[in-house]
Every structure is written in C-alpha cells, then in structure tokens.
C-alpha positions in Angstrom: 75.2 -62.0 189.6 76.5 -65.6 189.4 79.0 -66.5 191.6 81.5 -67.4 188.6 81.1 -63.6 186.9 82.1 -62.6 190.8 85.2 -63.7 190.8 86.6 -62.8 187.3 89.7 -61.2 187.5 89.9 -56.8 187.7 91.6 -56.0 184.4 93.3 -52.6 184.1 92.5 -50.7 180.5 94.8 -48.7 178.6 93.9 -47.1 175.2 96.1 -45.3 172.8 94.3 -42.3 171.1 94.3 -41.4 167.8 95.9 -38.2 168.2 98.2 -39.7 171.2 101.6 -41.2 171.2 100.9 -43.4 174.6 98.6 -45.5 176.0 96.5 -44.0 179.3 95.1 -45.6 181.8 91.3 -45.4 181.4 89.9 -47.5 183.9 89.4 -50.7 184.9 86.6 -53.3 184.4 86.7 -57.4 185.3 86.1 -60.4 182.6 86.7 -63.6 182.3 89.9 -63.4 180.3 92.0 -61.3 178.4 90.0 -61.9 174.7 86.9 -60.5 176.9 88.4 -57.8 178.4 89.8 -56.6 175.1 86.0 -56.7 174.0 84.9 -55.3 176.8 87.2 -52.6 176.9 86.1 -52.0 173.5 82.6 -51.7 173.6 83.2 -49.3 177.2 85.8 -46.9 176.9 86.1 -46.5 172.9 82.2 -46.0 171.9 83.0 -42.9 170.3 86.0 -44.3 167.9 88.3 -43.0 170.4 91.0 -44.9 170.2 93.4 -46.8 167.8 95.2 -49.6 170.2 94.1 -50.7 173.6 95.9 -52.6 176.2 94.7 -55.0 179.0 96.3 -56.0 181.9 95.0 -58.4 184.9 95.9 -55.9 188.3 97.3 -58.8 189.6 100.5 -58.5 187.2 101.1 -54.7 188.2 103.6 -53.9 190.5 103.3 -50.2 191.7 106.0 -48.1 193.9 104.6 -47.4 197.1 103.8 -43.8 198.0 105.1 -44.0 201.3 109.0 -44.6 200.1 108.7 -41.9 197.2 111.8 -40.5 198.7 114.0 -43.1 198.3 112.6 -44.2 194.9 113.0 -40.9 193.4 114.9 -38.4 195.4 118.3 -39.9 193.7 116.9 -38.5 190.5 117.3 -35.2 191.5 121.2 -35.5 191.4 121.7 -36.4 187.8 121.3 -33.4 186.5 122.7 -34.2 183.0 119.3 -36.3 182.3 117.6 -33.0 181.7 117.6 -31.2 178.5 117.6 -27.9 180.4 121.4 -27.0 179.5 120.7 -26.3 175.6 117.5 -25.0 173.8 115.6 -27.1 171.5 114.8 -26.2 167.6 111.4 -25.3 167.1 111.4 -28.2 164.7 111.7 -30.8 167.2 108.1 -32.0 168.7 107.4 -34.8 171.4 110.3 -34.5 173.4 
C-alpha cells in the first residue's frame, strides 16, 4: 500500500434502508475524501440495493460520551418522568413512536 492511501482519513458509514426510518451505523472504511467515501461506501455496504441514502462522516468529527461517566450523563434522565409516554395508551393507529 502507498504511503499516501495509508494515511487517508477512517470515515464512519451510515445507510438509511429502504424499509427504515434512520440511518445505522454500518461500518467504517478510509478514503481519500468525502466524494470517495460516498463511493466507496456505495459499492461496500449497499451491493444488494440495500439502501436509499447513506451518510459519511470523517471519525475525527465524532464526539462520543464516554462509558466511564454514563452515570452522570444519563442518570438525570431517569427523574423526568413526564418524557415517557407510559402514563396513557397509544391508538393502534399510531406507528413509529
């Protein structure tokens, strides 16, 4: 491998299904730039017509929650109660929520 093609950038790929309402993380793969990581992206994770919108993203831009302070990030959460539709029932009618 040249030494240029070693030190393309990691790009994280998320695809949108055809039956889906959100993109999902579906790997990761590194290219030049984003136009060749759209095509790359392409050509790996959607061979079988898989999917109907796909998003890159250089890792580099991602900023992730750390594991370690999961309490503090989400254990306020739990105390808003009122976020959760579990005080009424839903019609039938209503899908995705």
């Amino acid at each position: 491998m040249s030494e240029n093609k070693k030190n393309w950038p990691l790009w994280e790929i998320f695809v949108r299904s055809k039956n889906g309402l959100e993109h999902r993380h579906f790997g990761s793969l590194h290219a030049a730039d984003a136009d060749m990581a759209l095509e790359n992206a392409r050509d790996v994770y959607t061979r079988r017509n898989e999917g109907v919108s796909i998003w890159v993203v250089e890792s580099k831009n991602i900023t992730a929650s750390n594991p370690e302070h999961n309490a503090e990030m989400f254990e306020p959460a739990k105390d808003k109660i009122y976020r959760h539709p579990t005080f009424y029932d839903l019609p039938d009618e209503v899908k995705h929520m």
